[in-house]
C-alpha positions in Angstrom: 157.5 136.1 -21.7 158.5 134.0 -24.7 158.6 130.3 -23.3 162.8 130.3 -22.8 163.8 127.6 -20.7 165.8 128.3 -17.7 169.5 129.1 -18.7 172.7 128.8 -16.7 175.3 131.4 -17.2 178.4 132.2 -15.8 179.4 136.1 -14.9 182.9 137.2 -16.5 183.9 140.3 -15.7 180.6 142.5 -16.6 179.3 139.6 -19.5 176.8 137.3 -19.3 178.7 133.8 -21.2 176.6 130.6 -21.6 178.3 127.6 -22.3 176.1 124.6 -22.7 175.5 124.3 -26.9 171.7 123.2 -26.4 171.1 126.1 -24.5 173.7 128.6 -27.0 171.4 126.8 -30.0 167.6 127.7 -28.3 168.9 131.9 -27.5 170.5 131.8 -30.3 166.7 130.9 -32.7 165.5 133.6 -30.7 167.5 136.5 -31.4 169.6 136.2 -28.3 173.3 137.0 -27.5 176.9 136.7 -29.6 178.8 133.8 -30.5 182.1 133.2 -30.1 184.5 130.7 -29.6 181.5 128.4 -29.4 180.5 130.1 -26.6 177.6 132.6 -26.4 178.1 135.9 -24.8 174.9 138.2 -23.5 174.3 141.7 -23.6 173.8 143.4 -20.5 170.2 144.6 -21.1 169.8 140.5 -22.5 170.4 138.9 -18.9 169.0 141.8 -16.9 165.9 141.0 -19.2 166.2 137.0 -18.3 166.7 137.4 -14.7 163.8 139.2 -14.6 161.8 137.0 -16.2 163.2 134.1 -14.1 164.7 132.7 -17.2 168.8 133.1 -16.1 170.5 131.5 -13.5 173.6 133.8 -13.2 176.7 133.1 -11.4 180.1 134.0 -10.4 181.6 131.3 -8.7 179.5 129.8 -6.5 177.9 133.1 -5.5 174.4 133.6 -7.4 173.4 136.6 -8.9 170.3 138.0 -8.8 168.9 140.5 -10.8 169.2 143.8 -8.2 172.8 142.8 -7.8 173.8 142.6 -11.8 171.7 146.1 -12.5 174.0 147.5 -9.2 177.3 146.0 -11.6 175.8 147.3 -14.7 175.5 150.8 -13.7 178.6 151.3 -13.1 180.0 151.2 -16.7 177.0 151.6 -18.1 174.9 155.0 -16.8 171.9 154.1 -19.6 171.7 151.0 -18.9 167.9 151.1 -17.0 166.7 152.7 -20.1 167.9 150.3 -22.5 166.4 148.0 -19.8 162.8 149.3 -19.8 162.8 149.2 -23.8 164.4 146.0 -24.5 161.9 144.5 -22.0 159.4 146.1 -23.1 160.1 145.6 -26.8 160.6 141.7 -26.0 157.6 141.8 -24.1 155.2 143.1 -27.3 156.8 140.2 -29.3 159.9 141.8 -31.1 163.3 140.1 -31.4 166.2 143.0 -30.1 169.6 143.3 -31.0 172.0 146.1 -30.0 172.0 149.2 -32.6 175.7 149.6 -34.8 176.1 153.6 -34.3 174.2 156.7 -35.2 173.3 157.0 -31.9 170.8 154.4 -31.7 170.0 152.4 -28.5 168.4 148.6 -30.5 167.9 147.1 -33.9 164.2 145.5 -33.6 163.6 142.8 -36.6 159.4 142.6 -38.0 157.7 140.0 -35.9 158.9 136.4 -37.6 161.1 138.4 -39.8 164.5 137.5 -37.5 166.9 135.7 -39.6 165.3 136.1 -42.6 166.0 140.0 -42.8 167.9 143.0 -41.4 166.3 145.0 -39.2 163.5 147.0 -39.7 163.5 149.7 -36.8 166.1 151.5 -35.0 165.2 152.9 -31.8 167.2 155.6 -29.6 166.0 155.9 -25.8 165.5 158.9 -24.4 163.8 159.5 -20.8 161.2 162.0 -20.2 162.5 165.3 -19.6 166.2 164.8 -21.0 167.2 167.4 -23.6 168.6 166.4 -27.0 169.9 168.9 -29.6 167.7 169.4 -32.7 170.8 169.0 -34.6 171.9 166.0 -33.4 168.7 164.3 -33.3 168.1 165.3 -37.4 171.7 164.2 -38.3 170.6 160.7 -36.4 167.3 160.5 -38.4 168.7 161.1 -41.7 171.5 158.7 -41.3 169.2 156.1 -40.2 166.5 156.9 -43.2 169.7 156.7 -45.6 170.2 153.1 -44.6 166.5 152.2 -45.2 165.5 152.1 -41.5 162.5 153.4 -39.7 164.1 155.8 -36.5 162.0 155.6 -33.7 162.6 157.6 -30.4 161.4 155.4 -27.2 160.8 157.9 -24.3 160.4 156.7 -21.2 158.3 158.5 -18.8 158.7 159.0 -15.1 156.2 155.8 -14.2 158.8 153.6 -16.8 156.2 153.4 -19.3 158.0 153.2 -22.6 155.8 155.4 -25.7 156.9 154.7 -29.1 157.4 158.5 -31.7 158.1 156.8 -35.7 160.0 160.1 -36.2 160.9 161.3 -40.4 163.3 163.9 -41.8 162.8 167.2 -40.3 163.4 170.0 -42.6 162.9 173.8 -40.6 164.1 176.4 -43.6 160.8 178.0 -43.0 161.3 178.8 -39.2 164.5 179.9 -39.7 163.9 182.4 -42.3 160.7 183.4 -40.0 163.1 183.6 -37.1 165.4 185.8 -38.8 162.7 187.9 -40.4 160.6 188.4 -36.9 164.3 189.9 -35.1 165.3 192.0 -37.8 165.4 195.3 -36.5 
């Protein structure tokens, strides 16, 4: 883990909000959380990552909150939420700075190594776990809107032990199939 000093955060509602500006400054150089109204506000998959690592110091009140308890809150408005878990951390962990994908289905943003700040992202990654079933359809309308904005889609399975394998996926074109399909059941 990246060397993050501890950070205190307070539990509002189901967000993670930091207050103290050193702190906002030091998460902020390293691709963490929002902004706003001078306060920064963490992802869900951000401080389950920290508490993980030891790095948060969550509360509500008085009450601490350790990481068990917050993954408990986060499932219940958020059903993915372990897989986006498993790949931010272990995206974070290989040295990658992670921000949350903008639509076409996909799961994270992931900058170049040193590249944070300097340019967009270069990756977006959709989760899927081992087993789940995704349309073709769907998942070659994703990768074309994704190439169209000059991204590389990745699909990040996660298997059954929560080892996370990495598929750099490109348009998929299958006129041939089909017009074998239709030939093979012509009767």
């Amino acid at each position: 883990m990246e060397d993050t000093p501890l950070v205190v955060g307070e539990l509002i509602s189901d967000q993670v909000c930091i207050s103290d500006k050193n702190m906002i400054h030091e998460l902020e150089q390293k691709g963490y959380g929002e902004i706003e109204k001078e306060k920064m506000y963490l992802k869900q998959f951000e401080s389950l990552y920290l508490l993980y690592a030891n790095r948060l110091n969550l509360k509500k009140g008085k009450k601490e909150i350790d990481f068990d308890s917050f993954m408990s809150i986060c499932q219940k408005t958020d059903f993915d939420i372990l897989t986006k878990f498993l790949i931010y951390r272990d995206l974070r962990n290989r040295g990658y700075v992670v921000k949350d994908g903008f639509g076409f289905g996909s799961d994270f943003r992931v900058y170049e190594r040193g590249h944070f700040g300097e340019k967009g992202a270069k990756f977006l990654i959709f989760g899927l776990n081992e087993g789940q079933q995704e349309k073709i359809g769907l998942l070659q309308k994703k990768i074309e809107e994704i190439t169209q904005m000059g991204k590389e889609p990745i699909i990040a399975v996660i298997e059954r032990r929560g080892e996370v394998i990495y598929y750099k996926i490109n348009r998929m074109n299958f006129p041939e199939n089909k017009a074998q399909f239709e030939e093979s059941f012509q009767l």
